[in-house]
C-alpha positions in Angstrom: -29.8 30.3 -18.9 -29.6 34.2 -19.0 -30.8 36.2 -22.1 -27.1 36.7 -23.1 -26.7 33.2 -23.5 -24.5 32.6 -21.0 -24.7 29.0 -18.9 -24.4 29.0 -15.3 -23.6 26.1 -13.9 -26.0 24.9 -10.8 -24.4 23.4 -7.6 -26.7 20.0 -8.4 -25.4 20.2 -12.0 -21.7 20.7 -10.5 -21.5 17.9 -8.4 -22.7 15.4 -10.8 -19.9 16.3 -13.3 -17.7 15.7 -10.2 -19.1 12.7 -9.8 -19.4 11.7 -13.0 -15.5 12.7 -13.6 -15.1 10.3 -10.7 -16.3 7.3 -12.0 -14.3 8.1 -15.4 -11.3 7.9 -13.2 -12.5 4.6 -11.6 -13.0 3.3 -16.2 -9.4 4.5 -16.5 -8.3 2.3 -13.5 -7.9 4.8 -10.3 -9.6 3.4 -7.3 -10.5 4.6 -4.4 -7.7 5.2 -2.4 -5.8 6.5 -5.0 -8.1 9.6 -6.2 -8.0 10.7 -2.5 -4.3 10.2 -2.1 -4.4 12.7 -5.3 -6.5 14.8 -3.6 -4.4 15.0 -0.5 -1.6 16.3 -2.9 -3.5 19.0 -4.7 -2.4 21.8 -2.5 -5.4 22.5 -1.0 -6.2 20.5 2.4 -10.2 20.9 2.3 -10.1 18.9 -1.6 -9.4 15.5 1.1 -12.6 15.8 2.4 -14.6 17.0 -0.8 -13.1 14.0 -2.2 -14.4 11.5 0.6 -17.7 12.7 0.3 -17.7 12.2 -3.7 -16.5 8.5 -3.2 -18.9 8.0 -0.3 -21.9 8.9 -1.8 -20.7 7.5 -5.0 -20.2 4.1 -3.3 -23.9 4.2 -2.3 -25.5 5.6 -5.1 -23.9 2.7 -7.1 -24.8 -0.4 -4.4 -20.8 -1.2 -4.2 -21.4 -2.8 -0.8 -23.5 -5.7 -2.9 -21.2 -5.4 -6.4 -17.8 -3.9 -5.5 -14.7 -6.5 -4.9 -13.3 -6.9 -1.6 -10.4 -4.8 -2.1 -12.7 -2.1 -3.7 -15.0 -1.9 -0.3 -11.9 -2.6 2.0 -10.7 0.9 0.7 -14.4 2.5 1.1 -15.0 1.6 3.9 -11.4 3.0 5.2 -12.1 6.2 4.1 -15.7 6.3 5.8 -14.0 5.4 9.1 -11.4 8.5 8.1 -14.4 10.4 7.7 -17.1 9.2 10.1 -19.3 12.7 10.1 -19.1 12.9 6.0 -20.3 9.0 6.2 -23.1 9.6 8.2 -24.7 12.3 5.5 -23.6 10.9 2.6 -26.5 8.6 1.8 -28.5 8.0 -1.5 -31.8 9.3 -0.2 -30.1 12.7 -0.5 -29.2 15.1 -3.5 -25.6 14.6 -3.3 -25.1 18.4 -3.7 -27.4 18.8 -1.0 -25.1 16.7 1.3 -21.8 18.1 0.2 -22.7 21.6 0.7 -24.5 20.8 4.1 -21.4 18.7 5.6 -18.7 20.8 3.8 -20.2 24.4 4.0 -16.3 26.1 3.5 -16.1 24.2 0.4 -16.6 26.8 -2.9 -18.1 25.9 -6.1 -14.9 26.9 -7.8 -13.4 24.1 -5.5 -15.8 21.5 -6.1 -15.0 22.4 -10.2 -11.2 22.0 -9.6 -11.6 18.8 -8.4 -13.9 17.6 -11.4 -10.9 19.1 -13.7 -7.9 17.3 -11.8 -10.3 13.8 -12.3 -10.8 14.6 -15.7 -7.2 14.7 -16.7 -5.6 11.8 -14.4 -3.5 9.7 -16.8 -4.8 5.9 -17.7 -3.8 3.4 -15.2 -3.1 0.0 -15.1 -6.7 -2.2 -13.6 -5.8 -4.6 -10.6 -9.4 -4.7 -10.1 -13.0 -5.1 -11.7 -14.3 -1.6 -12.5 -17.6 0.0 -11.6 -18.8 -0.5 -15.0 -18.3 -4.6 -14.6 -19.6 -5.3 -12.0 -22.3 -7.6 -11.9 -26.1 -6.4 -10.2 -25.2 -9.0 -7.0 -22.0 -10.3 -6.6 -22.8 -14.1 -5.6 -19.0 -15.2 -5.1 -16.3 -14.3 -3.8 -13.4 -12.4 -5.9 -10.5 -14.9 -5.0 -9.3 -13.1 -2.5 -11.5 -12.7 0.6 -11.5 -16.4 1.1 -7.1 -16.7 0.3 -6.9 -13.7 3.0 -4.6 -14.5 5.7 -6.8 -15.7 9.3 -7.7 -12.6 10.9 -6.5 -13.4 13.9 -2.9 -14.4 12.7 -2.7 -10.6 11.2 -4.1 -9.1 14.4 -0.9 -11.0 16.3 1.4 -9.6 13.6 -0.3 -6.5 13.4 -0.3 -6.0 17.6 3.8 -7.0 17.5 4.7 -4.6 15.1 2.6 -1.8 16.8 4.9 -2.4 19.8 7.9 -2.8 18.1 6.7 0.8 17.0 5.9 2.3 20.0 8.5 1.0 22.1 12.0 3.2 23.0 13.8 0.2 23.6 15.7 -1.3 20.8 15.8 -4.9 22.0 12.2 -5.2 22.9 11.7 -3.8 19.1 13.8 -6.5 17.9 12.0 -8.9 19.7 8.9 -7.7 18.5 9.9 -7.4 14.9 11.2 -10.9 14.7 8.4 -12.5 16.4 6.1 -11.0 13.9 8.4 -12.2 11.2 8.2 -15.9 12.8 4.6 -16.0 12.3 4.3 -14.6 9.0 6.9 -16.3 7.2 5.7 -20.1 8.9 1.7 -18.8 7.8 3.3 -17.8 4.4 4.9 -21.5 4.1 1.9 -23.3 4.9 -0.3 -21.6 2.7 2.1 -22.2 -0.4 2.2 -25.8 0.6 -1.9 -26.1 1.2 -2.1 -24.3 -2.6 0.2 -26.7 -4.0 -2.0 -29.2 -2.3 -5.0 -28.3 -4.0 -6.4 -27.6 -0.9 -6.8 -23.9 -0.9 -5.8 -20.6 -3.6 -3.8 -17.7 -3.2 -4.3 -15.9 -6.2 -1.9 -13.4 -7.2 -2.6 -9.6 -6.7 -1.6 -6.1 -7.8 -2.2 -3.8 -4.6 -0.8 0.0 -4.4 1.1 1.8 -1.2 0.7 5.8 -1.3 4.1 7.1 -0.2 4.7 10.5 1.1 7.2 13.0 0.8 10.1 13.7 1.6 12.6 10.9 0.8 9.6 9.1 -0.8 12.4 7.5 -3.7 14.3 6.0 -0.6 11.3 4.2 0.7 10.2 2.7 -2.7 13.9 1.3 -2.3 13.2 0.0 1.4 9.8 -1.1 -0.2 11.6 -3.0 -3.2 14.3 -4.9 -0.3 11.3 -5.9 1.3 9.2 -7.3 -1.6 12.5 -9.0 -3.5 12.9 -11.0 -0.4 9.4 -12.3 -0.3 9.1 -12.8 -3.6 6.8 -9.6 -4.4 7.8 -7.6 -7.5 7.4 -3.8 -6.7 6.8 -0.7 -9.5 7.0 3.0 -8.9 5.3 5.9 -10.5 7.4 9.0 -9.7 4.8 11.3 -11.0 2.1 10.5 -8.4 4.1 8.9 -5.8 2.4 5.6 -5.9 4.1 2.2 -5.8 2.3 -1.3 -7.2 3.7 -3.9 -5.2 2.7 -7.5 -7.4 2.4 -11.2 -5.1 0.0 -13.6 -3.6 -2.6 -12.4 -1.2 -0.8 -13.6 2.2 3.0 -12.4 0.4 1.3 -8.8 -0.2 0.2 -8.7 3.4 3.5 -9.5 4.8 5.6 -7.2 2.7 3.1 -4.0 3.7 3.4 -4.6 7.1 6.9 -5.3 7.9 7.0 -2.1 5.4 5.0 -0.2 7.8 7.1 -1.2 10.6 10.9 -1.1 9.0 9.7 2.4 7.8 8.9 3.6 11.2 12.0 1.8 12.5 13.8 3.8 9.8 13.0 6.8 10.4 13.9 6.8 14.0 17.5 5.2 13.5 17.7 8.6 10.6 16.8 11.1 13.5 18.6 9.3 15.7 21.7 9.3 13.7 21.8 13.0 13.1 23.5 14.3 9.7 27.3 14.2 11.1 27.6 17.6 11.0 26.2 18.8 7.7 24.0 21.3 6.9 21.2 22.5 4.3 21.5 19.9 0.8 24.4 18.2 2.5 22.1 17.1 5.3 19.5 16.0 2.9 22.3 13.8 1.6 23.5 12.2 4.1 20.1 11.1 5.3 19.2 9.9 1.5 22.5 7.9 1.8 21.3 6.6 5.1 18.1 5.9 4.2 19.3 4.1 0.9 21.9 2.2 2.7 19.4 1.1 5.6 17.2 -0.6 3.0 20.2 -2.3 1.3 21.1 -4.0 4.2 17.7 -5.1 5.5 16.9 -6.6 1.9 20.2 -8.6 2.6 19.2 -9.9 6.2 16.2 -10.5 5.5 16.8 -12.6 2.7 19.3 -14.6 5.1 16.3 -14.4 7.6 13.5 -15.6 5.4 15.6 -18.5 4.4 16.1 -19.8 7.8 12.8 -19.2 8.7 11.2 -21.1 5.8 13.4 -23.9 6.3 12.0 -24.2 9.9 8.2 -23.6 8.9 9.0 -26.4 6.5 10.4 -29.1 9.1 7.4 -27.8 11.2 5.0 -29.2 8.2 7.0 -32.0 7.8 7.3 -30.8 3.9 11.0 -31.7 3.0 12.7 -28.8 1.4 13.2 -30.7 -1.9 9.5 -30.6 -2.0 9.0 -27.6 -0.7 11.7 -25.4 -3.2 10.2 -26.3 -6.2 6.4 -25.2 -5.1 8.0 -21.5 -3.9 9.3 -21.3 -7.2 6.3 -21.7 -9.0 4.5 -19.3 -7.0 7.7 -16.7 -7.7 7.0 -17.6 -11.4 3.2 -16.7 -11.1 3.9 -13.4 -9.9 6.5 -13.1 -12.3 4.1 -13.7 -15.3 1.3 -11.6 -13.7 3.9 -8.5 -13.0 4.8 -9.2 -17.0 1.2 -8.8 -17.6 0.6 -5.8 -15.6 3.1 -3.7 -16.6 4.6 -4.9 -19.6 6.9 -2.2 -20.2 8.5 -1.4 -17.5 12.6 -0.4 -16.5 14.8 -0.9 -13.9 15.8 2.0 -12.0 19.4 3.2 -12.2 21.3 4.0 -9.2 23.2 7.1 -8.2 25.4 8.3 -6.1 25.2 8.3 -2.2 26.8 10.0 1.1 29.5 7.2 2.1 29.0 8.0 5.6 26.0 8.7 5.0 25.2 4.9 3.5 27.1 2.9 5.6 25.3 4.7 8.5 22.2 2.9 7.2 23.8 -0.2 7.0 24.9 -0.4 10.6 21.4 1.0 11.9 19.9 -2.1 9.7 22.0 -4.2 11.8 19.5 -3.5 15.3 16.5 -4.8 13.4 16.2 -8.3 14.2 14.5 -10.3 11.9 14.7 -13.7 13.0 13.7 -14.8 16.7 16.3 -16.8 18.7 19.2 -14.8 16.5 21.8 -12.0 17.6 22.5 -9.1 15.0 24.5 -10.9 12.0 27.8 -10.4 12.6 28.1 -10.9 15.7 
């Protein structure tokens, strides 16, 4: 301290309030994913990287490969393979100030405080998982939901359909994906609720949260929403940091973020393709709200047709009458009612408001090319 009196702040005393404002966020309920998807929005592009490197090193410096939950080091080790050259220096053995300023050498230390400040201030949020402060010294069993995960290799077939239904510029050979993908998520989904009912295995229900992007980001929560109601998956936006909660079992919550993935992509290209019949400026940005909007209406309709077929079909395939079968779906909708009741007990619907016509029923009729069901023509025809 100077003989005035006045503090200066040291960069190893600066980046331990950063982390230390880090881990306040993780107490308050943030995770990982979320205080980077914050930082991506801050304004400044270099606060994503800062950010990495905080949670990085913090993940070390507090063991979270041996105490985190398995959602918790899924998203860790996301962002390390984001960031492979800040993973490799961002190791315990290591001042982290001496790290961050080594790896990130355009970083300022007025940056570095900004960041602490925007942590410091993020809002209370609701827990879906343990935080760092509960965490026990070894974690000796699993959470409840490594071992109700989906089989890897049934997600790496859905996951490797959708890509091509992605990538392809043919529309029937991305329906054909699509549906196929559909087929073996929604016979998996079946067979898991009837090995739970069973007592032979546990799909707990889950809160997980999607980061949606700008623009048209209230559109998607409604494609989101479609998706979820139709698998029964409860879904909860927070306009203020464009992050939606989506609420279900563990296989459910897998489903509904993929096809999500996938319809969004498939979305977005029916949008462009459609143009903006001829408007300009905010009547443009109408018309493809409208289409947007109307898109998602119409697949939440087809796909509940869809899923209703297809569970009917994963049923006779167990041999699981539906008699028997209807009434263990239903329970599982209640569970993730009561837990969604839990989690956010004071939620609202949102209202709706007013569309493009042409601009909707645009949507609706570009909803019609994504086939959902395998064996099945576009409804309607």
């Amino acid at each position: 301290m100077p003989s005035n009196g006045t503090y200066i702040r040291t960069d190893e005393v600066r980046a331990e309030i950063l982390l230390d404002e880090l881990n306040s966020a993780y107490e308050r309920g943030w995770q990982p994913a979320d205080v980077l998807h914050m930082a991506a929005h801050s304004g400044d592009p270099t606060d994503v990287p800062l950010a990495a490197a905080s949670v990085l090193f913090d993940a070390h410096r507090t063991r979270a490969a041996h105490r985190a939950p398995t959602e918790w080091l899924h998203q860790v080790r996301t962002i390390g393979d984001r960031h492979p050259a800040i993973a490799r220096i961002t190791e315990p053995d290591r001042p982290f100030a001496a790290s961050l300023f080594r790896v990130l050498p355009h970083v300022s230390r007025f940056q570095v405080d900004g960041l602490a400040y925007t942590w410091k201030y993020l809002p209370r949020f609701t827990h879906l998982t343990t935080p760092p402060s509960l965490w026990p010294q070894i974690r000796t069993a699993p959470d409840g939901t490594a071992h109700s995960a989906p089989d890897p290799r049934v997600l790496e077939r859905i996951r490797g359909l959708l890509s091509k239904a992605e990538s392809t510029e043919f529309p029937d050979e991305a329906e054909a994906f699509t549906a196929k993908a559909q087929e073996l998520m929604t016979r998996y989904a079946v067979g898991a609720a009837v090995l739970d009912s069973a007592g032979s295995s546990t799909d707990p229900v889950r809160g997980r949260r999607l980061h949606l992007e700008r623009p048209y980001a209230r559109e998607k929560v409604l494609l989101l929403t479609a998706i979820g109601d139709a698998n029964r998956v409860r879904t909860v936006w927070f306009t203020r940091v464009q992050i939606a909660t989506i609420v279900g079992t563990v296989v459910d919550l897998e489903q509904v973020e993929m096809l999500f993935t996938s319809l969004l992509v498939q979305s977005t290209r029916a949008m462009n393709s459609a143009g903006t019949a001829g408007r300009r400026g905010g009547g443009a940005t109408s018309f493809r709200r409208a289409f947007l909007t109307g898109f998602a209406n119409r697949i939440g309709e087809r796909l509940r047709e869809v899923q209703a077929h297809a569970t009917a079909e994963a049923a006779a395939d167990a041999r699981v009458p539906m008699t028997d079968l209807a009434p263990i779906l239903a329970r599982r909708s209640e569970a993730v009612d009561a837990e969604f009741r839990r989690l956010f007990p004071t939620t609202r619907s949102s209202g709706g408001r007013g569309v493009d016509s042409d601009g909707f029923h645009a949507g609706r009729d570009a909803a019609e090319n994504a086939l959902l069901a395998p064996g099945r023509s576009p409804l309607g025809h």
